[in-house]
C-alpha positions in Angstrom: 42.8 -8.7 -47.8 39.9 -10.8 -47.0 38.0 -13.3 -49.5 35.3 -14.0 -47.7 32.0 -12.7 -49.6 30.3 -10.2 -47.7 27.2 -11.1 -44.9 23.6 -10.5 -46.6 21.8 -7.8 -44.8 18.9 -7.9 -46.6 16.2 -10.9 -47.0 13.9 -10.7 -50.1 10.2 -10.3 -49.2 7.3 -10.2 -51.0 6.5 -7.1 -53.1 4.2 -4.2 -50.8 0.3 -4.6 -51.5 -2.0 -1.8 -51.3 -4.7 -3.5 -49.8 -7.1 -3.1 -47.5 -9.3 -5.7 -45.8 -12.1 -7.6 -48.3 -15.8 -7.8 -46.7 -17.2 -10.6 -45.1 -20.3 -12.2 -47.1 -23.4 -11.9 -45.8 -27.0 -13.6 -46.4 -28.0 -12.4 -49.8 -29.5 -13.6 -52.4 -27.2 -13.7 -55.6 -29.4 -14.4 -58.7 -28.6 -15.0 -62.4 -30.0 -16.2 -66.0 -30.1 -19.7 -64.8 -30.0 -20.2 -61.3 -30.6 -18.3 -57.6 -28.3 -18.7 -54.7 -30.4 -17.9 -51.6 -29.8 -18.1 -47.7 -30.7 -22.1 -46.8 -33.8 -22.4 -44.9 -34.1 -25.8 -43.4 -37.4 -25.9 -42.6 -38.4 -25.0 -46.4 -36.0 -27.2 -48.0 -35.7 -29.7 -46.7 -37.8 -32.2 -48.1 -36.6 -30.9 -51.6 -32.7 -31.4 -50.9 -33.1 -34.9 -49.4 -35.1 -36.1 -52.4 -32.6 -34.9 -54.9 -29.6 -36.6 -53.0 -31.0 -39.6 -51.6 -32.8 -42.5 -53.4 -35.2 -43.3 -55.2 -34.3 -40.3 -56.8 -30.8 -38.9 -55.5 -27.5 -40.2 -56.0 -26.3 -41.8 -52.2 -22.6 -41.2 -53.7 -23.1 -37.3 -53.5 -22.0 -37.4 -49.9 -18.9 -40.0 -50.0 -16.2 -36.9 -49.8 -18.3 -34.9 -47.9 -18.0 -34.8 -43.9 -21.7 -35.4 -44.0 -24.9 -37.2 -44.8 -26.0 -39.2 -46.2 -29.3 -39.0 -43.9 -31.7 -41.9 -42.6 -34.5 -39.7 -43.5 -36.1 -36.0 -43.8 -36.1 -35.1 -39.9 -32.1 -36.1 -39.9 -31.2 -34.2 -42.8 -33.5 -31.2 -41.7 -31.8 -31.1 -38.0 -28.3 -31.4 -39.8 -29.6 -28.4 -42.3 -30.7 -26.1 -39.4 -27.4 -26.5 -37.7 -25.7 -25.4 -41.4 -28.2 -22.4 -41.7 -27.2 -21.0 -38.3 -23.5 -21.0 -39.0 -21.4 -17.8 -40.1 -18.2 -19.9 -41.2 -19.0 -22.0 -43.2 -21.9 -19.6 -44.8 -24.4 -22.1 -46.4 -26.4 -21.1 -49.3 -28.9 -23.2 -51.4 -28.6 -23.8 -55.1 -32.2 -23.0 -56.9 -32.4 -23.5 -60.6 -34.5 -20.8 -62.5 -37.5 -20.5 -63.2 -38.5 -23.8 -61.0 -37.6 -22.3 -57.7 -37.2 -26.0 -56.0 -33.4 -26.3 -54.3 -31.7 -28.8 -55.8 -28.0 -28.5 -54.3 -25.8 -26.6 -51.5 -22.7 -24.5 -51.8 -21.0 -22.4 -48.8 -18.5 -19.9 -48.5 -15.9 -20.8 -45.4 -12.6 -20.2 -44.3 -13.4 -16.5 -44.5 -10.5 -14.5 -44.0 -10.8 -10.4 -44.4 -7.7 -9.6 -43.4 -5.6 -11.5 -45.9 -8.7 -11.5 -48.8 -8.7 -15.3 -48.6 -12.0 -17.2 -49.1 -13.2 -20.9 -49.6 -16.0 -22.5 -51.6 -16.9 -25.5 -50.3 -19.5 -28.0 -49.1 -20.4 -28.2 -52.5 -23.2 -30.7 -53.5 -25.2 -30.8 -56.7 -28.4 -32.6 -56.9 -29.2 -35.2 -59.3 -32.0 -32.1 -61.5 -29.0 -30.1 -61.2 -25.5 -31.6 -62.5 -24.2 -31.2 -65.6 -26.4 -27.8 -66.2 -26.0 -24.4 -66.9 -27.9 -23.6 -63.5 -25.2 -25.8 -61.6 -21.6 -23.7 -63.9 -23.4 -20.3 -63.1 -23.6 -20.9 -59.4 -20.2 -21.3 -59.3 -19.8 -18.1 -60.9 -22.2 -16.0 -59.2 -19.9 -17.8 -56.1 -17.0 -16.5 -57.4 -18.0 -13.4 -59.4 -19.8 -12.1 -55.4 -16.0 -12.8 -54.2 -13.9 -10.9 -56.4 -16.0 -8.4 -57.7 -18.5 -7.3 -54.7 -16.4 -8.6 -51.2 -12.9 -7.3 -53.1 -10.9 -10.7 -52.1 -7.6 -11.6 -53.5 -7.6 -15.2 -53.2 -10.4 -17.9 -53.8 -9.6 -21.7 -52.7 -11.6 -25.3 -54.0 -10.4 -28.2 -51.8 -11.4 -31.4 -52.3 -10.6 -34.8 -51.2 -7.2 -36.0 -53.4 -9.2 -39.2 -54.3 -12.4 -37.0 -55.7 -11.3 -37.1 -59.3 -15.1 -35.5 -60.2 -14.3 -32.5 -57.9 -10.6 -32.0 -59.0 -11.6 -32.4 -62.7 -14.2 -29.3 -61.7 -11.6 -27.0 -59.9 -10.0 -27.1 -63.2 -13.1 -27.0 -65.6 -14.2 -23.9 -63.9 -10.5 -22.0 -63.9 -8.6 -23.3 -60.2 -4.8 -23.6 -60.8 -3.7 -27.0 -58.8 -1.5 -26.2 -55.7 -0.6 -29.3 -54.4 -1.8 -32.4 -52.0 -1.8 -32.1 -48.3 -0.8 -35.3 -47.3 -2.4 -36.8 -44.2 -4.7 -33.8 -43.7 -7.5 -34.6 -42.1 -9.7 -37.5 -40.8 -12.9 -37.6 -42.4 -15.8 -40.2 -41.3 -13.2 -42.1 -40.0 -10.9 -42.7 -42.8 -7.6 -40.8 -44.0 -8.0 -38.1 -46.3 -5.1 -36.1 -48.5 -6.3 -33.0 -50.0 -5.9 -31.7 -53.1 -5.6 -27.7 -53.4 -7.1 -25.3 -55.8 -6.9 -21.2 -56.2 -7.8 -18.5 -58.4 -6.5 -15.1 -57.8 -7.3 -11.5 -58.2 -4.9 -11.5 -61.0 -5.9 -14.6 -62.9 -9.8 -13.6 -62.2 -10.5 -11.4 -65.4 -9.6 -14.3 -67.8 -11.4 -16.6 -65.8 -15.0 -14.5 -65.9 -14.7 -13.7 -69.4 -14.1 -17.7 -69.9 -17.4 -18.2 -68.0 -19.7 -15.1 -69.4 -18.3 -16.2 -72.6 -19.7 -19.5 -71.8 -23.2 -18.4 -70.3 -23.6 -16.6 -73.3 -26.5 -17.7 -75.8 -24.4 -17.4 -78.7 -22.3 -20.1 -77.1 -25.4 -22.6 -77.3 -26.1 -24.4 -81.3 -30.3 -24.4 -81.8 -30.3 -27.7 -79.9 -29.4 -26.0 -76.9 -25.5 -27.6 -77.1 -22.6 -25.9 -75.8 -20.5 -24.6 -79.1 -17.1 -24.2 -76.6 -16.2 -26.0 -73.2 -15.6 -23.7 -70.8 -12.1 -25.0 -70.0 -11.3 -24.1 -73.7 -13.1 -20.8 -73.2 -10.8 -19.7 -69.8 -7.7 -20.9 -71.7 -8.8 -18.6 -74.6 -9.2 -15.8 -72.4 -5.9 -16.5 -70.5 -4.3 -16.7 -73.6 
């Protein structure tokens, strides 16, 4: 009699998804309590967006770990900007904080893929009127809140360079699970870059928005306008 264990015939896959393909963003304006994401118009905005990321004003360090900028002046940064605003992938929107209605950053959607419900943010830049305000948290959710909720997508990515500790330490702020570094990745303005990889997913979503609208709320804000909870603390409540 043989001792020999018996040849698998069956390989474990993953478990079957009812799913049908998510839809691809289009040019809309997505608008909340603090901020409005609209279609980027170069022409309009482009005086606006260079002042807020290039001196005497702007930060120059907004566009170390980005594949572009920073600009020599207006006309560079408009030409670059017109070339952004005509693409479908990445889908470039600008960053308007309420009620001013003057852009004051840029965020895209890229690496759109239907079929598997996968989708990027990215080209993320906050000007220096926008960071560390509610304007520049609620883009990010009207971002991902248009995503999951609208589009129907299963998957949404943050990548950032693995050296960017201000963009990893937001992935995580605003609810991305860390997947890993991509070691030698990609070349970017010459010099080596390993990325660092962020997700949320359909199933982690609903703890992640009630972590934000718990956030946004106004009973989350003391009379001096401060935040009572983080919104790391928030998510981790919701999640809990």
């Amino acid at each position: 009699m043989s001792t020999e264990e018996p040849i698998a015939t069956e390989r474990p896959v993953g478990p079957d998804v009812d799913w049908r393909p998510a839809a691809r963003p289009a040019r809309i304006e997505l608008t909340g309590t603090h901020v409005r994401l609209r279609p980027l118009d170069a022409e309009g905005e482009a005086e606006a967006l260079y002042a807020e990321s290039h001196p005497p004003g702007g930060d120059p360090g907004t566009w170390t770990y980005l594949p572009n900028g920073p600009y020599a002046d207006v006309a560079s940064m408009r030409e670059a900007l017109r070339i952004a605003e005509a693409s479908a992938d990445p889908l470039f929107c600008t960053i308007v904080p309420l009620p001013g209605e003057q852009a004051a950053g840029v965020a895209s959607y890229l690496r759109i893929t239907p079929d598997h419900g996968v989708i990027e943010i990215g080209h993320i830049w906050f000007g220096a009127s926008l960071r560390r305000t509610s304007a520049a948290t609620e883009a990010i959710y009207l971002l991902a809140a248009h995503a999951f909720d609208d589009l129907g997508y299963r998957r949404l990515e943050w990548k950032c360079d693995a050296l960017n500790r201000a963009s990893r330490r937001a992935a995580e702020r605003f609810g991305f699970q860390f997947e890993g570094v991509f070691r030698q990745h990609m070349v970017v303005k010459g010099r080596n870059r390993d990325t660092a990889w962020f997700a949320i997913t359909d199933e982690e979503w609903p703890a992640v928005r009630a972590g934000f609208r718990a956030w946004l709320s106004p009973s989350n804000r003391d009379d001096a306008g401060l935040q009572r909870r983080g919104l790391a603390e928030l998510i981790d409540r919701a999640r809990a």
